[in-house]
C-alpha positions in Angstrom: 0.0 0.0 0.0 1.4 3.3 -0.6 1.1 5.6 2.3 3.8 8.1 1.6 3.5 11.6 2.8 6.2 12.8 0.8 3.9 14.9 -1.5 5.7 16.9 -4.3 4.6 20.6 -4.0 1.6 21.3 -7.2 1.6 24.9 -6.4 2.2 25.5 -10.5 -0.5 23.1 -10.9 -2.8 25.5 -10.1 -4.8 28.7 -9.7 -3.0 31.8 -7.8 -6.7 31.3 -5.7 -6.9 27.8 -5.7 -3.3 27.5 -3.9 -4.3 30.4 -1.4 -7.3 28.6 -0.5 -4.8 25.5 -0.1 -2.9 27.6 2.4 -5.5 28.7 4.6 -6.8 25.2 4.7 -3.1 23.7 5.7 -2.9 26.3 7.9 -6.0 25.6 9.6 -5.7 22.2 10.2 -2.4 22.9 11.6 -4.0 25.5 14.3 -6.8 22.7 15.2 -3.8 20.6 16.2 -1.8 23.3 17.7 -4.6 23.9 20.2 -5.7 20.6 20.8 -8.8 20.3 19.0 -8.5 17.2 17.0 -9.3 13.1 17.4 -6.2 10.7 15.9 -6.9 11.0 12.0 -10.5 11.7 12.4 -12.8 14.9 11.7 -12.5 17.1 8.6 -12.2 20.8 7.3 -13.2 21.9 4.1 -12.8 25.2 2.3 -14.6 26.0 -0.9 -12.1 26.9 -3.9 -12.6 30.3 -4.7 -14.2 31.0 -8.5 -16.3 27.7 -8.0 -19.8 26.5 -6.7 -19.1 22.9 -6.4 -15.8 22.2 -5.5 -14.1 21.9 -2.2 -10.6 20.8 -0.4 -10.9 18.5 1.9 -8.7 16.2 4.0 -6.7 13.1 3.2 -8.1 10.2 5.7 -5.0 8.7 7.3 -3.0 11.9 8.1 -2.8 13.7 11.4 -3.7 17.2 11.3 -0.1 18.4 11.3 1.1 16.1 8.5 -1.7 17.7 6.1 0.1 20.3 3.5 -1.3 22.6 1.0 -0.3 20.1 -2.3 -1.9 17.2 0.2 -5.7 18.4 0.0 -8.0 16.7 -1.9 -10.3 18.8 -4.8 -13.8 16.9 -4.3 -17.3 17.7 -5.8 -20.6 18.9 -3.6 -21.1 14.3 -3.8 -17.5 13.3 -2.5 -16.6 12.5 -6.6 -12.4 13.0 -6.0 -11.3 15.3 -8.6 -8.1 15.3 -7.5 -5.7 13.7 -5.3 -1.8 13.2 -4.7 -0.7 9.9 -6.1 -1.6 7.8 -2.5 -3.6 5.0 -1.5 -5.4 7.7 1.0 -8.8 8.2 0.2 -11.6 10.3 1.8 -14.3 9.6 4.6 -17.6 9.5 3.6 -18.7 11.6 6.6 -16.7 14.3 5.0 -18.9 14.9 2.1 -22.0 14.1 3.4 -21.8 16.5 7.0 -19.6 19.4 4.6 -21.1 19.3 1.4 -24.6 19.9 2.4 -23.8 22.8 4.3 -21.5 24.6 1.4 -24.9 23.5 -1.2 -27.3 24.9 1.2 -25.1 28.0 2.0 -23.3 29.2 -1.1 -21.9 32.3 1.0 -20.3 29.6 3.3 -16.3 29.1 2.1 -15.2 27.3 5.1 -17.1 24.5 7.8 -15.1 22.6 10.9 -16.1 20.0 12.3 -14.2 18.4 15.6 -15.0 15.8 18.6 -13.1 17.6 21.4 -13.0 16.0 25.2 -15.3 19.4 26.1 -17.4 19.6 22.9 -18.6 16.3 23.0 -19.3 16.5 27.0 -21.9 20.2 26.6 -23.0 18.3 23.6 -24.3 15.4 26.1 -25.8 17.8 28.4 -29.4 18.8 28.2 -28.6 21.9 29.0 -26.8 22.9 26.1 -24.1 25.8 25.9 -24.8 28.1 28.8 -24.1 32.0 28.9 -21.3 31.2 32.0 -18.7 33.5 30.5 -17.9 36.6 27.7 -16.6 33.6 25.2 -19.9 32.1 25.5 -22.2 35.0 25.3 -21.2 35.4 21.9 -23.3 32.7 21.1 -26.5 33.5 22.7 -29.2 32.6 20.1 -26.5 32.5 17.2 -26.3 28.8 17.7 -27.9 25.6 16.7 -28.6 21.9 18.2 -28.9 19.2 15.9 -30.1 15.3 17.3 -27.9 12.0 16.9 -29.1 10.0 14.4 -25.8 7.8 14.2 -22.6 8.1 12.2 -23.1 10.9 9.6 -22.8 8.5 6.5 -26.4 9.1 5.8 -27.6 11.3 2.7 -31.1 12.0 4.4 -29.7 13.6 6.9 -28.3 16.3 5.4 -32.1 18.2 5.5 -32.2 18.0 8.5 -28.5 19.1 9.4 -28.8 22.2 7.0 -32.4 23.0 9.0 -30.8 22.7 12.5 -27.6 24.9 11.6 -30.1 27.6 9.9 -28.7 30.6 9.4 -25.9 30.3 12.4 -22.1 29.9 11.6 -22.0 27.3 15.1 -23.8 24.2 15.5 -24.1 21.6 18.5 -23.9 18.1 17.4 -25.8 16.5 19.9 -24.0 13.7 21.4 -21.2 13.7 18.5 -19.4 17.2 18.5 -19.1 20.5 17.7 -19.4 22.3 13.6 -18.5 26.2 12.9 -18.5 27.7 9.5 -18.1 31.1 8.2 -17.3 33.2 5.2 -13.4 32.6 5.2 -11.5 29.8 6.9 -9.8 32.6 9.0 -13.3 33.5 10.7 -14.8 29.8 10.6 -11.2 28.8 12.5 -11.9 31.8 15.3 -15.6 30.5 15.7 -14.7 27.3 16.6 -11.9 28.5 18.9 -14.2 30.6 20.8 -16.8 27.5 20.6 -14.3 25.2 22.1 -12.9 27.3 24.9 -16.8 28.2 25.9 -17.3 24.2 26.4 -14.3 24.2 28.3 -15.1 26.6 30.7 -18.4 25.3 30.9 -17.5 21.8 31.8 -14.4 23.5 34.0 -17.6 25.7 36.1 -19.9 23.0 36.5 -17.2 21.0 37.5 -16.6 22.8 40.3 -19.9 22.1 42.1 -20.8 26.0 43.0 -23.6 27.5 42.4 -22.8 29.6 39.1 -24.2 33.5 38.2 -25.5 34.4 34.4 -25.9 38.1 33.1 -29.3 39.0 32.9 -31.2 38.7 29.7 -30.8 42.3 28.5 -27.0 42.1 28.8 -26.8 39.0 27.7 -28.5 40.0 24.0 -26.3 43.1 23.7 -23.1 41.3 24.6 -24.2 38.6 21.5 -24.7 41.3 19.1 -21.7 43.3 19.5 -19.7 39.7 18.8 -21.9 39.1 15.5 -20.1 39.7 12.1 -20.4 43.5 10.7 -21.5 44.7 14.0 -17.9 45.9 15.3 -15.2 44.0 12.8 -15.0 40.3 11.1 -13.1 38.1 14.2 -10.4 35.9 13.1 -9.7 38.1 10.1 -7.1 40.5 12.4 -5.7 37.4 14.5 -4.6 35.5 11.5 -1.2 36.7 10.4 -0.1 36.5 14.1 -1.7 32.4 13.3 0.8 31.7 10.8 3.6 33.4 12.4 3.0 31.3 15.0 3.3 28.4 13.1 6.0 29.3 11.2 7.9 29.5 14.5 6.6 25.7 14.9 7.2 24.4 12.1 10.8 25.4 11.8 11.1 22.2 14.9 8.1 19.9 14.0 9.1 17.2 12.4 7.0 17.5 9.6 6.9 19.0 6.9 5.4 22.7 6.7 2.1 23.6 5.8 2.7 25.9 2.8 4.5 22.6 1.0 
């Protein structure tokens, strides 16, 4: 079987945009594993290729989140259908497509989606009681924020419906009893939604750990705390914190290991 990660760089392959969006991606995945955010080779991220309505980069299944490079992605269709792929016996999960692909068809103003399984995300995804307004992380998602039921691994096209229905038009959904899913309008936002998504379970789990009695802001601060955190209200979050992102893992890739993202 051939299982190499030694992929050659197609950067002259192709577009100036496609390989941008490549970038972003690589760099994405890397930040998921740089803060601790991803499950052995599972979950995906997908980024829609700028110019195009159907076709999306997506993950190799078998690498770990920091092997994945920019000339590693996979160019898939809306259905899964590989266009493209480095010369490997790695394929793609199903779940990929079908959780990913019906959000980008649904949402054509959608150009990035994450999805992860995180020790905290799956634990407030298992509570009734959904995410609560405990801190200023979390307010930002007081009713921007969907809950969608179990209904089994996601391999199932049906679902999709009712996926796209429970997300509506939020960029954060609650898989209930699976995980966690942000999206947004670049990969740089969709990445700082599910940042803020994750450390807001955290700290939930963390509080109600601690077996006090916990406080909430009141309803009128808590709806004017949530809109001053939604896009165009003050500025487009993640969008400012990015190039400090990539220096960051520039510094880390210099002693990784592996190879660096922008391969």
């Amino acid at each position: 079987m051939n299982y190499t990660t030694d992929f050659k760089s197609i950067r002259e392959q192709v577009s100036p945009e496609e390989w941008q969006a490549r970038l972003e991606l690589a760099a994405c995945y890397r930040l998921v594993d740089k803060y601790e955010m991803t499950d052995l080779i599972y979950n995906h991220i997908t980024a829609r290729i700028p110019g195009t309505k159907d076709h999306l980069l997506i993950n190799l299944y078998g690498l770990l989140y920091k092997e994945i490079t920019a000339s590693s992605l996979v160019k898939i269709d809306l259905e899964g259908a590989i266009i493209w792929k480095p010369d490997t016996d790695y394929g793609i999960n199903k779940s990929g497509y079908v959780i990913h692909g019906a959000i980008h068809q649904a949402r054509p103003e959608v150009k990035c989606v994450i999805h992860t399984h995180t020790r905290a995300g799956v634990a407030v995804s298992a509570m009734a009681c959904g995410l609560l307004p405990l801190s200023q992380t979390s307010i930002r998602f007081v009713g921007h924020i969907g809950y969608h039921d179990y209904e089994g691994p996601a391999i199932e096209l049906d679902e999709r419906e009712r996926l796209v229905r429970d997300l509506g038009p939020h960029d954060a959904l609650v898989m209930r009893n699976h995980g966690l899913l942000t999206c947004g309008p670049s990969v740089q936002e969709a990445f700082n939604t599910m940042y803020q998504l994750e450390l807001s379970c955290r700290s939930q789990v963390d509080a109600m750990a601690a077996r006090t009695e916990l406080t909430m802001p009141g309803d009128n601060v808590l709806q004017h705390t949530a809109h001053l955190y939604q896009p165009g209200t003050r500025r487009p979050y993640g969008v400012l914190e990015w190039p400090a992102m990539l220096r960051l893992l520039d510094a880390q890739d210099k002693n990784s290991g592996y190879p660096p993202y922008w391969h």
